[in-house]
N, C-alpha and C positions, 0 to 999 in steps of 0.2 A: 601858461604851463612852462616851467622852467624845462631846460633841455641844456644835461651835462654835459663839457666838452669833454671827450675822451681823447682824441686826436691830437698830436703835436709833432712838431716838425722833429726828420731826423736829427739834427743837431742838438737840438733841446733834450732828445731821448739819451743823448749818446754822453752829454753830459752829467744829467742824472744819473745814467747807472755808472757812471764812475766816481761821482760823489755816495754815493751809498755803497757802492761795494769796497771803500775803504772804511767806512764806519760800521755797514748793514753788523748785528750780530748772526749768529747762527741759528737755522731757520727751528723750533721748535719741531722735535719729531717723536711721531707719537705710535707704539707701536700693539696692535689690539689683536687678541686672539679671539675671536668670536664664536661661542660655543653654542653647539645644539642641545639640550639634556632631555632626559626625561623626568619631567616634568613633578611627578609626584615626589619624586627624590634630590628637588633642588634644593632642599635644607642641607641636608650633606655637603653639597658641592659648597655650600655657603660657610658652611662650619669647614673645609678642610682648605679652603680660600684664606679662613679668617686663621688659622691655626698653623698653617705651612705656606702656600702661597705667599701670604704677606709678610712674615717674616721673614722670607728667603730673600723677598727682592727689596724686604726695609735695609739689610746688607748691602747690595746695590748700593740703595740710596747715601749710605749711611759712607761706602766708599769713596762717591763721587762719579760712579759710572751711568747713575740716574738720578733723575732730577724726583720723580715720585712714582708713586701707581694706586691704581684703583681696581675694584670690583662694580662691576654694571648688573644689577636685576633688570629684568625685563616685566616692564609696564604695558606694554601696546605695540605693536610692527611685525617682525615677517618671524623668520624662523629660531633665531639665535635668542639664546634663551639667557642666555651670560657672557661677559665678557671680560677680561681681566687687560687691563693696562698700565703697560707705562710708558714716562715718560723720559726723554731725553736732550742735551744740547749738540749729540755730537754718533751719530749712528755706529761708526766703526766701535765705541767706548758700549754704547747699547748693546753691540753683536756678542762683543768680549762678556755682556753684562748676562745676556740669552745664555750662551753658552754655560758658564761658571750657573749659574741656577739651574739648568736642565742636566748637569752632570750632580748639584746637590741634590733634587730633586730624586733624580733615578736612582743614588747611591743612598743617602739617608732618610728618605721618605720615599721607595719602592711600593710601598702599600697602599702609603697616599694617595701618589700616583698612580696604581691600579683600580684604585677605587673612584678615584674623577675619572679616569676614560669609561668604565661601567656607568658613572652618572650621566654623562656627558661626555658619549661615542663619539662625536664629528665636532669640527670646527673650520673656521676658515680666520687663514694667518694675512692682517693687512700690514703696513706700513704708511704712514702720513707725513708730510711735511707740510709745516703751516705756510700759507698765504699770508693769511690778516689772521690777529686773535688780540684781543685783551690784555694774556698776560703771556711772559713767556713762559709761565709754568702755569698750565693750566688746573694741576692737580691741586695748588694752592691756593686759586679761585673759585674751584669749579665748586653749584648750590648740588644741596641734596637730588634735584630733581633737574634733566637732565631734558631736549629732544635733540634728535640727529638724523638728518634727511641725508641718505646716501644715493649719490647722482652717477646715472649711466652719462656718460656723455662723449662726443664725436670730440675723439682724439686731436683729430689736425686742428681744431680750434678752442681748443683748452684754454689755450694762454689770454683768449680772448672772456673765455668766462671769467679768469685770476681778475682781469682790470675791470669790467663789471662791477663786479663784489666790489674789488677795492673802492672804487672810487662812486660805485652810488650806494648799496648795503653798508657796507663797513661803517659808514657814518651815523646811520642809524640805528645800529646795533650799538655804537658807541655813544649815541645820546640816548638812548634806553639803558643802559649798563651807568653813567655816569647820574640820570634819573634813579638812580638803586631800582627802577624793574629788572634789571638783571643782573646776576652774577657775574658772569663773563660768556665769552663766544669766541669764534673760530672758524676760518672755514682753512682747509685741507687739501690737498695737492695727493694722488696715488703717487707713491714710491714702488710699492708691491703691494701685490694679494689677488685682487681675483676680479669680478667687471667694472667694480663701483671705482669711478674715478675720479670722483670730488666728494669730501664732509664737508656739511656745515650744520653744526653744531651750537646750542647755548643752552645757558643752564640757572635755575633761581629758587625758591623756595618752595615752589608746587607746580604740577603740572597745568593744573587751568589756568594761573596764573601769565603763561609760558604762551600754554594756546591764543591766549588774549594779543601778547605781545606778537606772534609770530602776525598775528591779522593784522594788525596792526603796524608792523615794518614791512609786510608786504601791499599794504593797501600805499603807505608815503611812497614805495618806490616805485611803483605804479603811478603815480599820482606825478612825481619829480621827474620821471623815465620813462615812459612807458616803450619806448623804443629800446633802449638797452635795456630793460627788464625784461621787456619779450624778448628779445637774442638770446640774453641766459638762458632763458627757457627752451629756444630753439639748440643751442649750444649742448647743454646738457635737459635731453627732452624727457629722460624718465627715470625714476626716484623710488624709493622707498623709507618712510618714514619708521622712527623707533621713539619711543618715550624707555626711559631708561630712571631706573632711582640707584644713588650712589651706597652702599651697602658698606662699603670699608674703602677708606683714603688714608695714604698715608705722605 
């Protein structure tokens, strides 16, 4: 049974992070509004996503202040029925970006936007910064079909889940991804929003597809780790999963 080294001496660490954080780029930030609706009436919300939403924030994009966005339907998981995102290299340029869209927003689509909060009354506003992913624009990798396990997890030892992933998941997500079973992947660091305090995420052309793969990257790291595979688990101990289908990307 192989067993990764995680551990390295302070000098060795102290190195590294100063060779990388003259080259590292800016950490991919991903910011998701996670919607509640009702249910009967998500075609609206889907049609006024496709029709205003996405126009407003292809501006955004189209300025330089985001990198992309998407709209998420809800396939499987907890309460959040939709979600709208995007993406970013640079938060302060994202906040400016927020802004400018929710003054368009309320000023020339007032109706629109009265008619999404009657669809979809509640939401809950996250913020992400990547760990590990794929690409650094996710919106330009990401497959139709989407899952994302969102993790409660104990604070004081967060950083300990970051090096986990990195160094035993991350690899295997990226020899799955470079095999084409996946689109691309990601896992996620809270910024803001609410308990969940780590994503991780990947995305391909169907959801059984996905299911296969997730059993699959989690049986190798089980198998390579089983010691720091269980820590993440103790680390961050409770989850909720979501199967998500990408509806509008731009």
């Amino acid at each position: 049974m192989k067993r990764i080294a995680i551990s390295t001496t302070l000098a060795t660490l102290l190195c590294a992070a100063a060779a990388a954080a003259q080259d590292a780029p800016r950490p991919t930030v991903v910011m998701g509004q996670y919607m509640r609706c009702n249910q009967g009436q998500e075609a609206r919300a889907d049609e006024i996503a496709r029709t205003v939403w996405g126009p407003v924030a292809q501006k955004q994009v189209d300025a330089g202040r985001l990198t992309g966005w998407m709209w998420l339907t809800h396939v499987q998981g907890g309460a959040w029925r939709r979600v709208f995102v995007t993406t970013g290299a640079d938060l302060d340029a994202m906040m400016d970006a927020t802004a400018q869209m929710v003054e368009e927003i309320r000023g020339k689509h007032a109706a629109a936007a009265a008619e999404l909060g009657t669809v979809c009354p509640g939401h809950d506003d996250y913020i992400w910064t990547s760990v590990a992913n794929s690409s650094s624009n996710p919106v330009t990798t990401a497959g139709p079909a989407s899952i994302a396990t969102y993790y409660v997890c104990d604070a004081s030892r967060e950083q300990r889940a970051n090096e986990i992933f990195v160094q035993l998941m991350a690899p295997l997500y990226k020899k799955h991804t470079d095999m084409g079973h996946l689109a691309g992947w990601a896992f996620y660091a809270h910024r803001s929003g609410g308990q969940f305090r780590r994503l991780e995420t990947f995305s391909g052309t169907d959801h059984r597809t996905l299911l296969k793969m997730q059993d699959a990257i989690y049986q190798e790291a089980q198998q390579l780790d089983p010691l720091a595979f269980n820590e993440f688990r103790q680390v961050c101990s409770s989850h909720t999963d979501y199967m998500w289908t990408r509806m509008i990307q731009r």
